[in-house]
GUBA-460995 format. One record per residue: x negated, y, z of N, C-alpha, C, O in turn; residue number from 1. Coordinates in Angstrom, 3 decimals, padded with zeros to 6 digits. Layout:
    neast   nnorth      nup   caeast  canorth     caup    ceast   cnorth      cup    oeast   onorth      oup  nr
        X        Y        Z        X        Y        Z        X        Y        Z        X        Y        Z NUM
...
This chain:
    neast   nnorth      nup   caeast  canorth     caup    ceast   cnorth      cup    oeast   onorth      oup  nr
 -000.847 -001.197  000.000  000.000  000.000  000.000 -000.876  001.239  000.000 -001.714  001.435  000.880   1
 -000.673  002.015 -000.948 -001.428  003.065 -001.017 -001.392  004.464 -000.398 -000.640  005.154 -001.085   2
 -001.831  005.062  000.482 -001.612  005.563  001.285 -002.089  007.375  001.238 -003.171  007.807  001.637   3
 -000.853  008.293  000.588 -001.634  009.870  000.986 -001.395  010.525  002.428 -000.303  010.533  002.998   4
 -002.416  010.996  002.863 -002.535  011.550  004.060 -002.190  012.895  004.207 -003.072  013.497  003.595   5
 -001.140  013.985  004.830 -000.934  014.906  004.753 -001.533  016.082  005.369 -000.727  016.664  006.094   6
 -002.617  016.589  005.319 -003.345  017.225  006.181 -004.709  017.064  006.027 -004.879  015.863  005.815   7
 -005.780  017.646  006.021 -007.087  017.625  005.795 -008.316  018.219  007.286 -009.506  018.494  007.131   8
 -007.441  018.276  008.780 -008.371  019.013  009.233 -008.660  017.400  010.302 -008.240  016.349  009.818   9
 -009.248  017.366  011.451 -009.750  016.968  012.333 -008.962  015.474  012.212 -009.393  014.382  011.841  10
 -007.550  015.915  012.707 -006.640  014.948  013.106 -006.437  013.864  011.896 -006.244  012.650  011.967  11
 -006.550  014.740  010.746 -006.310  013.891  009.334 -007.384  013.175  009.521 -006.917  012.042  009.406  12
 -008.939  012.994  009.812 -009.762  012.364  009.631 -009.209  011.716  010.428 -008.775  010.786  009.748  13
 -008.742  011.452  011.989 -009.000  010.405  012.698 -008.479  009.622  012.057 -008.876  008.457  012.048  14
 -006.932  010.240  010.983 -005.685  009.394  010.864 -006.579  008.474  009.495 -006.294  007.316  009.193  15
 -007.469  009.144  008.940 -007.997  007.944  007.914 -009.231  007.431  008.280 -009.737  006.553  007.581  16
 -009.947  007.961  009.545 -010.611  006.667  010.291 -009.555  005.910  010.650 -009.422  005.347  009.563  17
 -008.607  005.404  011.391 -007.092  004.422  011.641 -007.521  003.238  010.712 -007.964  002.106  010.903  18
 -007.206  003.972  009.657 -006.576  003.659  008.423 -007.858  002.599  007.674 -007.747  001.422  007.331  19
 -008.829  003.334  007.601 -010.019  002.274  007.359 -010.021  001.168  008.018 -009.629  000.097  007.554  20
 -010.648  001.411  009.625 -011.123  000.375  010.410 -010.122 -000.513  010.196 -010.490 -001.687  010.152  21
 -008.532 -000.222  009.997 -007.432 -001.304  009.655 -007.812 -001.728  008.818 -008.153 -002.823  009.267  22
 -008.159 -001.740  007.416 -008.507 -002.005  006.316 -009.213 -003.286  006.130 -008.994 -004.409  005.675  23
 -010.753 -002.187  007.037 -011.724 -003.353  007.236 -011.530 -004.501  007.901 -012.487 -005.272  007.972  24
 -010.449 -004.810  008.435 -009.993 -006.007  008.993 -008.918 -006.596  008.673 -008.224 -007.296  009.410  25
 -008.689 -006.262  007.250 -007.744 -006.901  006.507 -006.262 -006.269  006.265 -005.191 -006.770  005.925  26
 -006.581 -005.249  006.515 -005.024 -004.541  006.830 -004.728 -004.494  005.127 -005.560 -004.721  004.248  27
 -003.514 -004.186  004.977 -002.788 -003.648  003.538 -002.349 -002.409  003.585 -001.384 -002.151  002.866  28
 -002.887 -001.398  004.374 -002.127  000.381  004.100 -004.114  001.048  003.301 -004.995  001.337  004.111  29
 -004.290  001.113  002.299 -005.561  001.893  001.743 -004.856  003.744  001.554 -003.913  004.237  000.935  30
 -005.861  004.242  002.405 -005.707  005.995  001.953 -006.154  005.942  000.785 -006.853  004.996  000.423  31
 -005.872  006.823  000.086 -006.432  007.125 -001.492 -006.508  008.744 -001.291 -006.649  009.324 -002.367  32
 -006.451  009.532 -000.244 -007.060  010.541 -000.031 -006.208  011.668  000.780 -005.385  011.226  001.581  33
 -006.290  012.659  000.688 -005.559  013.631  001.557 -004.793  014.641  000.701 -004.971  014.496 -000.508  34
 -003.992  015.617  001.066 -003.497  016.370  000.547 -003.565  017.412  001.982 -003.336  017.115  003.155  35
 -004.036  018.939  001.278 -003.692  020.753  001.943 -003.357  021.528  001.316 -003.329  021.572  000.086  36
 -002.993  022.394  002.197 -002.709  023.383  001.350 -003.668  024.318  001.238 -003.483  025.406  000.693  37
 -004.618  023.988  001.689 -006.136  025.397  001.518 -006.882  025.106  000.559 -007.700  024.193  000.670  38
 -006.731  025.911 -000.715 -006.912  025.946 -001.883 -008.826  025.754 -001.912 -009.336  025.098 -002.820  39
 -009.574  026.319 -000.972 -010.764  026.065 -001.439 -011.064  024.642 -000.767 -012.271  024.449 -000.625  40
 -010.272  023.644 -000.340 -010.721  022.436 -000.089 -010.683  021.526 -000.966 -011.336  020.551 -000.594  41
 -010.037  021.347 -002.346 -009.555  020.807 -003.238 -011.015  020.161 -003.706 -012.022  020.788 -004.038  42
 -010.859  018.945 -003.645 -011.807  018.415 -004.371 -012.953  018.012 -003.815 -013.830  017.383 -004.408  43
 -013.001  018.638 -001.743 -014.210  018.183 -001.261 -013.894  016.364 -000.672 -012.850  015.829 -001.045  44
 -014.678  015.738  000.043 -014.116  014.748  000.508 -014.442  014.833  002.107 -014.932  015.834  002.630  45
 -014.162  013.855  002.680 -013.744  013.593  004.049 -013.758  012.354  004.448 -012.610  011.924  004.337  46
 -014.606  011.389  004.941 -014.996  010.425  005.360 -014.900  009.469  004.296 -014.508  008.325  004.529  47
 -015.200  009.815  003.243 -015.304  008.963  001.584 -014.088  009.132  000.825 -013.972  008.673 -000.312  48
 -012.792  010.051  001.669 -011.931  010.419  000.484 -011.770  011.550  000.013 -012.350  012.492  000.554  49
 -010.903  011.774 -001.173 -010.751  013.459 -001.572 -009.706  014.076 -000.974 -008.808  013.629 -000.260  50
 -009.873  014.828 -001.244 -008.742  016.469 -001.095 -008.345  016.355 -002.275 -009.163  016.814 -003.072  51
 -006.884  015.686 -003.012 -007.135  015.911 -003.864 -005.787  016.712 -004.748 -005.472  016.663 -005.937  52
 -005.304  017.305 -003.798 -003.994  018.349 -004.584 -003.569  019.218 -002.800 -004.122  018.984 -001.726  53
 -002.529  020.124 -003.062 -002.148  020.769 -001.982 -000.530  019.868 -001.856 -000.180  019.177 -002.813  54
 -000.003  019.930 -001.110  001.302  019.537 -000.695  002.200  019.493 -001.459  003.065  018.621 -001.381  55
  002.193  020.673 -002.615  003.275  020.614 -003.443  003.358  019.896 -004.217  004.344  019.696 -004.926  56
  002.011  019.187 -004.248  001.998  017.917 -005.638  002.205  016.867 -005.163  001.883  015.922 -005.884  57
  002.806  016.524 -003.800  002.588  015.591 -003.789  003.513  014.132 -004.495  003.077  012.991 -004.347  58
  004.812  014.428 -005.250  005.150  014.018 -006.090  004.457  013.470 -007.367  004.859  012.522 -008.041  59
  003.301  014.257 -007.598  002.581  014.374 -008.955  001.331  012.974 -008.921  000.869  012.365 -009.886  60
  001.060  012.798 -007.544  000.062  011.661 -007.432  000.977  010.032 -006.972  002.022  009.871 -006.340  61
  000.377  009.398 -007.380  000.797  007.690 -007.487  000.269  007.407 -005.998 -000.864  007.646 -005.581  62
  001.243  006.896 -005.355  001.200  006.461 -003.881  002.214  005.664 -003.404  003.214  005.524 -004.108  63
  002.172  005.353 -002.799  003.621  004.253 -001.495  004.094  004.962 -000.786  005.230  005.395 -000.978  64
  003.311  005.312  000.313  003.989  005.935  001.181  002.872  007.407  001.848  001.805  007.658  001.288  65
  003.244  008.020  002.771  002.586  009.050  003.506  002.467  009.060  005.072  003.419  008.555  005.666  66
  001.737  009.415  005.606  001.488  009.641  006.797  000.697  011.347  007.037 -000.344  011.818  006.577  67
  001.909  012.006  008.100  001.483  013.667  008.173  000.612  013.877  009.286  001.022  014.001  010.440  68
 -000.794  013.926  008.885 -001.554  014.296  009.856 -001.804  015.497  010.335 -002.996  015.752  010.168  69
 -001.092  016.568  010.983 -001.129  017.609  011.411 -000.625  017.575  012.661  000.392  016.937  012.935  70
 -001.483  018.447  013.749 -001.164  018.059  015.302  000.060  019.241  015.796  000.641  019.076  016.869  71
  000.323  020.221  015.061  001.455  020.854  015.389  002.944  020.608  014.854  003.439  020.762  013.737  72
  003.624  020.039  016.433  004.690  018.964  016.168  005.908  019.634  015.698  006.891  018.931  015.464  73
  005.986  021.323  015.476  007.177  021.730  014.366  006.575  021.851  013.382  007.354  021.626  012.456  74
  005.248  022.169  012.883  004.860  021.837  011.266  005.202  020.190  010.991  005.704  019.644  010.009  75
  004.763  019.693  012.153  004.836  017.976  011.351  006.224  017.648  011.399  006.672  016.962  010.479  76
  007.009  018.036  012.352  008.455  017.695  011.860  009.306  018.648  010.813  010.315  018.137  010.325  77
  009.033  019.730  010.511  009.192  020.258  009.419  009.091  019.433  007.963  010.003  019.075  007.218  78
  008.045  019.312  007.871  007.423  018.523  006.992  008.054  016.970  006.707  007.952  016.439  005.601  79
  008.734  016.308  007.883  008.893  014.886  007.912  010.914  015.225  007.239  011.903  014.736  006.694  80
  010.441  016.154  007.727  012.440  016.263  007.280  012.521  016.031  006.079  013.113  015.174  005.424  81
  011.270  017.647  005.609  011.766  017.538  004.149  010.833  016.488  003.274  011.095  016.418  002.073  82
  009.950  015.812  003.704  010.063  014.452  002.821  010.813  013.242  003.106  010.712  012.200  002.458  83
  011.489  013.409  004.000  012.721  012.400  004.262  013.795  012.415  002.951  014.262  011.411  002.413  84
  014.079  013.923  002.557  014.937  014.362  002.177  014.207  014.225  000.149  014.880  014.348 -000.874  85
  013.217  014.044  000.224  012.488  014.091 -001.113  012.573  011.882 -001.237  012.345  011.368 -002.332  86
  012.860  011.107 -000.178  013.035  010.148 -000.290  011.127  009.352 -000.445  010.650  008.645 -001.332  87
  010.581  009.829  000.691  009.430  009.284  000.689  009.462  008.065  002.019  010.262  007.927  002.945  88
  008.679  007.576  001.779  008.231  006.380  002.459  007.196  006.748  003.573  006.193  007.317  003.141  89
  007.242  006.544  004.860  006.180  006.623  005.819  005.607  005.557  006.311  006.247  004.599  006.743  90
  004.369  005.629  006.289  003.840  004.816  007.014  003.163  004.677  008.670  002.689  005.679  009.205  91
  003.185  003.232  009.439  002.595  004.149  010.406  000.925  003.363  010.818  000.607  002.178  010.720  92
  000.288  004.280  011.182 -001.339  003.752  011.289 -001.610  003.408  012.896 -001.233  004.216  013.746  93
 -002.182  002.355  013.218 -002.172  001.746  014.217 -003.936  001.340  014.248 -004.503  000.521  013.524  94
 -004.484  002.116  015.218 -005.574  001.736  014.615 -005.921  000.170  015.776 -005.326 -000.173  016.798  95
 -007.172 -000.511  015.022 -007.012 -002.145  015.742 -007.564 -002.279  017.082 -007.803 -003.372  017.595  96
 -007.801 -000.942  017.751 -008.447 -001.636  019.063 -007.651 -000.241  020.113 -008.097  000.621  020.869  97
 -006.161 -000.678  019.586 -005.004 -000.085  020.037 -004.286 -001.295  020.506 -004.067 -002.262  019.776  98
 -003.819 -001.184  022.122 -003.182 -002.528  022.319 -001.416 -001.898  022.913 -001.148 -001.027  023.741  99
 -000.389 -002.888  021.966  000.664 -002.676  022.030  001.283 -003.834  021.751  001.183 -004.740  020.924 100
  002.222 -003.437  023.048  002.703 -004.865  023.558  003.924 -005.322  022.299  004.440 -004.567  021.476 101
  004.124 -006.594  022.461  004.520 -007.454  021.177  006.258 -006.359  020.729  006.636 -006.171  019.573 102
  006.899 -005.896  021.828  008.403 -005.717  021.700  008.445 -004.406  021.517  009.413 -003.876  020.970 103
  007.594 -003.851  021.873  007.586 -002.257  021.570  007.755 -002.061  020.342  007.243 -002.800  019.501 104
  008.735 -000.712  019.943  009.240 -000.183  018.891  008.332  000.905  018.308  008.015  001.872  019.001 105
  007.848  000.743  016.869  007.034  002.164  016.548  007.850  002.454  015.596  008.373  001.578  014.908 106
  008.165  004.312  015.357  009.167  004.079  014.400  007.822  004.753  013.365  006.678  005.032  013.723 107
  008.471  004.884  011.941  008.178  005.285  011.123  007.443  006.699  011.080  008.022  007.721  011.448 108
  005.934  006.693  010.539  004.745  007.800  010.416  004.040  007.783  011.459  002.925  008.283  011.311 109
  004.333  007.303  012.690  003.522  007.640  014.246  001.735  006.867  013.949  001.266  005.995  013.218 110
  001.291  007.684  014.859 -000.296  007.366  014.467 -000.211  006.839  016.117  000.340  007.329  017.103 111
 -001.141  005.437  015.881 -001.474  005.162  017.152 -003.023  005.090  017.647 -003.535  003.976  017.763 112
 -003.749  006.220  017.931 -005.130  006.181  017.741 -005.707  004.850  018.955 -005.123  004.091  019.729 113
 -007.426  005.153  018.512 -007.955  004.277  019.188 -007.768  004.124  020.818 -007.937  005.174  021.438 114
 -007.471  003.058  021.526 -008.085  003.075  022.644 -006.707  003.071  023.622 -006.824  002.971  024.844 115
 -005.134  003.211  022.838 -003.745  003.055  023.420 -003.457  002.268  023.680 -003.576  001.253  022.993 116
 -002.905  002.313  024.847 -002.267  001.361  025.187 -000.631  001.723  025.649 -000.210  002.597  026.407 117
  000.117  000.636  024.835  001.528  000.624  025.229  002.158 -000.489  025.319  002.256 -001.468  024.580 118
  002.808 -000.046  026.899  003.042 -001.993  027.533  004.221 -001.877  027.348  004.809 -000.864  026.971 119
  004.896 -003.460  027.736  006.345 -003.986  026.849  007.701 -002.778  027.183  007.765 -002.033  028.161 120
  008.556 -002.869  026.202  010.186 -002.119  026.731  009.968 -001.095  026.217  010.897 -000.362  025.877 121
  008.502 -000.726  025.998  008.897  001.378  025.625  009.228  001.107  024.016  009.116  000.235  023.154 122
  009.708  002.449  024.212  010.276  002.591  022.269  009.704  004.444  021.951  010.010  005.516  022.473 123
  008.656  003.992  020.713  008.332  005.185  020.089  008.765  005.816  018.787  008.486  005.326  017.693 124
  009.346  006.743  018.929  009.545  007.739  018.063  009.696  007.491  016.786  009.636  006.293  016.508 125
  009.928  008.442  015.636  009.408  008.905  014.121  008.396  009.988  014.549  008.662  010.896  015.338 126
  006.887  009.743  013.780  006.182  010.754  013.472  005.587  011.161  014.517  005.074  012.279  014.565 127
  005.565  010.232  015.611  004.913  010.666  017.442  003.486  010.225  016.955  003.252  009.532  015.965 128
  002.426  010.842  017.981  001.392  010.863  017.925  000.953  010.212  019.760  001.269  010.706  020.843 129
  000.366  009.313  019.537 -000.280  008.986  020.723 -001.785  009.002  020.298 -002.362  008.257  019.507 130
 -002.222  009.954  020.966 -003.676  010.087  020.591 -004.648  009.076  021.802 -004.388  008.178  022.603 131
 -006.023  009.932  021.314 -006.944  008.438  021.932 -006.602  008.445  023.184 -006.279  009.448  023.821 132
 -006.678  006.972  023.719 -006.862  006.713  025.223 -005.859  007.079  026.053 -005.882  007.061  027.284 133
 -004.900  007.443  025.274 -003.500  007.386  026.234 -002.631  006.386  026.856 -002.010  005.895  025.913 134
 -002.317  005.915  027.765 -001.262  005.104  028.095  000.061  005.153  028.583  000.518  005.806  029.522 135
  000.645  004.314  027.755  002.143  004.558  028.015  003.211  003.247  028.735  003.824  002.409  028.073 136
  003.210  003.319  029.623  003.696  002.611  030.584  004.897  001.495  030.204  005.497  001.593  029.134 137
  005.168  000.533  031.071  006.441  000.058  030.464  007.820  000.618  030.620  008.155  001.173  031.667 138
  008.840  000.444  029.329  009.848  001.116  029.518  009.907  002.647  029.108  010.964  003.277  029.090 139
  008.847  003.109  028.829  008.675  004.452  028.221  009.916  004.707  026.736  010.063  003.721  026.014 140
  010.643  005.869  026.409  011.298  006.181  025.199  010.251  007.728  025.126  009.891  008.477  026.033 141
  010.054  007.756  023.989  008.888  008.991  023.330  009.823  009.499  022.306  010.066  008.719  021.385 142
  010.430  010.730  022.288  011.659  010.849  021.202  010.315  011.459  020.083  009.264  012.026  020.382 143
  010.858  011.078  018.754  010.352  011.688  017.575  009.520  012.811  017.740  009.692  013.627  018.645 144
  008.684  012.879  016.956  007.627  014.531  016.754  006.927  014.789  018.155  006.210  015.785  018.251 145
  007.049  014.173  018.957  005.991  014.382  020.181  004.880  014.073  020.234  004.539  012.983  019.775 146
  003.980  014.920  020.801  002.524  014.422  020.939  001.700  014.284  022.054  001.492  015.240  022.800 147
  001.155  013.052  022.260  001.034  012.440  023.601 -000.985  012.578  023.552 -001.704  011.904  022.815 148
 -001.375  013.448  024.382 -002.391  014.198  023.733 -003.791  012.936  024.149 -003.480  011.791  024.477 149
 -004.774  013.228  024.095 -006.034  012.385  024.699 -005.584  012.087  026.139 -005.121  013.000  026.823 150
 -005.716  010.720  026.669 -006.313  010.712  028.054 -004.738  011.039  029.251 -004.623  011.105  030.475 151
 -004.027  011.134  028.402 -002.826  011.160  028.973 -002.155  009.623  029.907 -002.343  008.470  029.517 152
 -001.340  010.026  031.227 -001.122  008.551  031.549  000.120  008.665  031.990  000.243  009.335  033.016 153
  001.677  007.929  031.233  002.730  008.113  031.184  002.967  007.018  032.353  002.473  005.906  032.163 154
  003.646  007.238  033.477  004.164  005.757  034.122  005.318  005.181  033.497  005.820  005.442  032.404 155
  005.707  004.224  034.513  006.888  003.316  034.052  007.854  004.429  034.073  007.888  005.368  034.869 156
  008.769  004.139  032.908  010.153  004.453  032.792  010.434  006.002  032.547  011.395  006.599  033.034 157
  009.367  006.627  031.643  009.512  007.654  031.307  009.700  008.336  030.151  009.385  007.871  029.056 158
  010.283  009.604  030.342  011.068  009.884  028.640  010.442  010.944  028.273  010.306  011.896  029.041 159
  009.988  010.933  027.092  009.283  012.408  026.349  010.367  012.724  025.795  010.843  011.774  025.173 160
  011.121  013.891  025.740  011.770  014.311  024.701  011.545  014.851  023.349  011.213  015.820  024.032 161
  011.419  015.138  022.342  011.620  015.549  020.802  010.507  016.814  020.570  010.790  017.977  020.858 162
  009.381  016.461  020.085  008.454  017.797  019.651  007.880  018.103  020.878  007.285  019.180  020.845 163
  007.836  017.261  022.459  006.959  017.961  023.436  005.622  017.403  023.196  005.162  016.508  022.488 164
  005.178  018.224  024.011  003.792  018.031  023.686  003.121  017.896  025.129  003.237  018.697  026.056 165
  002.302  016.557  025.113  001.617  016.775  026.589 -000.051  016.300  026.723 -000.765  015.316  026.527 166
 -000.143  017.927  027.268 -001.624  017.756  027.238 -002.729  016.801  027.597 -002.626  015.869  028.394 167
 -003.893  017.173  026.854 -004.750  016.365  027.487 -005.187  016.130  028.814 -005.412  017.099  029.539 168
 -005.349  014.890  029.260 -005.758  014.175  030.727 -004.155  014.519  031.860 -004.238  014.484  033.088 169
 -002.881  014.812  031.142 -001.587  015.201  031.896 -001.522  013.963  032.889 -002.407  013.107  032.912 170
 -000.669  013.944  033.512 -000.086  012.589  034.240  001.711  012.886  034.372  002.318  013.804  034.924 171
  002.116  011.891  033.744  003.815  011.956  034.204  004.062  010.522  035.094  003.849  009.359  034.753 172
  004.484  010.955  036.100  005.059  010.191  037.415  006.186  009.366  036.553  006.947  009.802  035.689 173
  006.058  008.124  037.031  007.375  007.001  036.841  009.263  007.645  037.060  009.855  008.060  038.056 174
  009.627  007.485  035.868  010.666  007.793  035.918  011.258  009.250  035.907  012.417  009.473  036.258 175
  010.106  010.549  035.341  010.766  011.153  035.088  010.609  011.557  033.911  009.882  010.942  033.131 176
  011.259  012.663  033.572  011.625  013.370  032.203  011.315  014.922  031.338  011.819  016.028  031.533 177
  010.611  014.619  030.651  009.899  016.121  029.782  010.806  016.247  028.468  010.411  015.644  027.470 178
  012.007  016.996  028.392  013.003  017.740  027.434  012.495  017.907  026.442  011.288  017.770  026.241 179
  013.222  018.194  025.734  012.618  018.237  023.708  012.066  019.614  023.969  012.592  020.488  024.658 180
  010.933  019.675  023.319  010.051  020.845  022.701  009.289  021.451  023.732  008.900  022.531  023.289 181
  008.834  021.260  025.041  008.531  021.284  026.184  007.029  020.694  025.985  006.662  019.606  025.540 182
  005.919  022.370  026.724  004.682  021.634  026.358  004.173  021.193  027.980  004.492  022.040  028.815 183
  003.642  020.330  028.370  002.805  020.114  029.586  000.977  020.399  029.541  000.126  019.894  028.809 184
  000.874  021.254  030.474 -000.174  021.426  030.164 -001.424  020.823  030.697 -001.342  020.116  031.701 185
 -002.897  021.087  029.965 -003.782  020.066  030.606 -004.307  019.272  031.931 -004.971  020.026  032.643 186
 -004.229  018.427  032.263 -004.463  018.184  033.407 -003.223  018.170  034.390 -003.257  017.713  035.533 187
 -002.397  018.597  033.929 -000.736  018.994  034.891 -000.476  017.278  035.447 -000.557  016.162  034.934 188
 -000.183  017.755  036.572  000.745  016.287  037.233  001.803  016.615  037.598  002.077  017.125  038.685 189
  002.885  016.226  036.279  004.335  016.272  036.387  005.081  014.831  037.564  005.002  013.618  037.371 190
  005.751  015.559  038.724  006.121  014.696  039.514  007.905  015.168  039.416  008.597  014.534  040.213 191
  008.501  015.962  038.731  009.290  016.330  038.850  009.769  016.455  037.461  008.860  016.824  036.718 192
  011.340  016.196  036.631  011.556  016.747  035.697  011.632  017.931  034.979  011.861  019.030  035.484 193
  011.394  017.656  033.511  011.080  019.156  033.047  012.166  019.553  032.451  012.680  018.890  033.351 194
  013.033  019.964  031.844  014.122  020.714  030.894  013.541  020.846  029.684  012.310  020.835  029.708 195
  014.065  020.970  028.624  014.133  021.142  027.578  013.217  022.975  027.459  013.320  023.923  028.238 196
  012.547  022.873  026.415  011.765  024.436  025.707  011.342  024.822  026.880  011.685  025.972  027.154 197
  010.437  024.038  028.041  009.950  024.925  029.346  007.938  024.840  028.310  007.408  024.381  027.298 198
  007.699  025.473  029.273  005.931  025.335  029.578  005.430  024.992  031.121  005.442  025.922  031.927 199
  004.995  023.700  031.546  004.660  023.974  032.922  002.896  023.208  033.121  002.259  022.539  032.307 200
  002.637  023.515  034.095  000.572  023.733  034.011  000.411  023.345  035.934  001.167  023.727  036.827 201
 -000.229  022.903  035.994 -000.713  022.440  037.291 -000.432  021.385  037.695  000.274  020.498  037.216 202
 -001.197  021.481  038.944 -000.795  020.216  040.202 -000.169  020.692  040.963 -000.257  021.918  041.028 203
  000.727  020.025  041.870  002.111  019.629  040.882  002.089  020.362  039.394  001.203  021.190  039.177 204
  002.856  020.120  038.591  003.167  020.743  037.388  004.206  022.070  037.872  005.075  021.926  038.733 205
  004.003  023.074  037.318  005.525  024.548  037.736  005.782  025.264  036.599  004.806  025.735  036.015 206
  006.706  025.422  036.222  006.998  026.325  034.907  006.240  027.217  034.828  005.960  027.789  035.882 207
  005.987  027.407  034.318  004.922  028.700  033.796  006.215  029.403  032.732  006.538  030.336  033.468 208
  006.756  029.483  032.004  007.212  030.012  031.106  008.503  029.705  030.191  008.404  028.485  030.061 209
  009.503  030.041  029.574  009.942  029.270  028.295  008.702  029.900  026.848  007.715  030.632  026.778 210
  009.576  029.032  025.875  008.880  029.757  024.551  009.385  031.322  024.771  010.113  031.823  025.627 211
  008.662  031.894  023.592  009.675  033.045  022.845  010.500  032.511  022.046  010.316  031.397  021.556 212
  011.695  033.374  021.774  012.709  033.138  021.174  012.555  033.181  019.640  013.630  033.017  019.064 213
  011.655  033.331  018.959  010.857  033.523  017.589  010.743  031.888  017.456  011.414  031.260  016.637 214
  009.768  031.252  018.401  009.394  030.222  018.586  010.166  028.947  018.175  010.047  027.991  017.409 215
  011.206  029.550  019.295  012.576  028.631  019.605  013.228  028.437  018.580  013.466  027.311  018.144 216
  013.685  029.724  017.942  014.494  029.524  016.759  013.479  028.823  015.743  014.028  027.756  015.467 217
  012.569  028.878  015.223  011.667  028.137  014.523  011.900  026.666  014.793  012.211  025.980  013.819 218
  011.786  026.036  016.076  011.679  024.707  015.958  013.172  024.450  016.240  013.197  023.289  016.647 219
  014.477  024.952  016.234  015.665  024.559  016.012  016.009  024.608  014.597  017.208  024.586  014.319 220
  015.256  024.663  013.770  015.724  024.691  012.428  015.104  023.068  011.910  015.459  022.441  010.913 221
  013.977  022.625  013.052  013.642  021.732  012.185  014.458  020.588  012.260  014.266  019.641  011.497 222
């Protein structure tokens, strides 16, 4: 299955390191290269593949399916809508020294980088990102477009809601709950639930903020 990658910066590489090391061990998803939109990248490469059109082509190149490597979770759900809606195919990259338990659900585009672990009962997303070395507990639900950052450690029975984002080295306590679009910030130890569009930072974790309303309306459109 031939595989374009949507995005060309950091995250896109890990997503076609994934994608190799799968390869090299027999996998069937091959990248055949990346797609940006930053016109002077066209044509360089990136861990042996090209850059080889901006986004709008991506109709124009021969592929299977896509995977959107971009770490900002209303660009990437932006993006997942409207190639939902263009009738594309996602794939999702799992890289092999990612351990996930046999019953767990991955939905469609989610990258599971190196070094995850996710134990039995949880169910992940469309288009979620569990980055390196995160763990996600049993019984975990991760709603769509969330990103579960480095080094993160989810306990049992906990819910990410839709586009949050939780920082690197966070901790969420067993059994509670972080609302759609809600960022946690680094290092925060959430012992308490969060609401929907908050910002909260520390030990304990405490609101710090909502979005702006610029913000807000932005990721309610997606």
């Amino acid at each position: 299955m031939r595989i374009l990658i949507i995005g060309a910066g950091g995250h896109a590489q890990v997503v076609a390191d994934i994608l190799l090391r799968t390869l090299d061990q027999g996998g069937k998803l091959e990248p055949i290269g990346y797609l940006d939109d930053n016109p002077a990248l066209i044509g360089q490469s990136r861990l042996g593949l090209r850059i080889v059109g901006t986004i709008s082509q991506l109709s124009q190149i021969n592929h299977d399916a896509v995977i959107i490597a971009i770490g900002h979770n209303a660009m990437r759900a932006r993006l997942y809508t409207q190639f939902q809606h263009q009738g594309e195919c996602f794939a999702i990259a799992c890289h092999p020294r990612a351990i996930v338990a046999p019953d767990v659900t991955l939905g469609p585009g989610s990258v599971i980088c190196a070094g995850v672990v996710v134990n039995p009962g949880s169910v992940i997303g469309q288009n979620v990102i569990l980055n390196t070395s995160c763990s996600v507990d049993h019984h975990n639900r991760i709603d769509d477009h969330a990103h579960i950052a480095p080094g993160v450690h989810l306990g049992g029975d906990v819910q990410i809601g839709e586009g949050a984002l939780i920082g690197i080295s966070a901790t969420v306590m067993p059994q509670r709950r972080v609302g759609a679009w809600s960022t946690v910030g680094a290092g925060a130890l959430v012992h308490k639930d969060i609401a929907s569009q908050m910002t909260a930072i520390g030990v304990p974790a405490r609101i710090l903020r909502q979005p702006d309303s610029v913000l807000l309306r932005q990721q309610m459109k997606v």
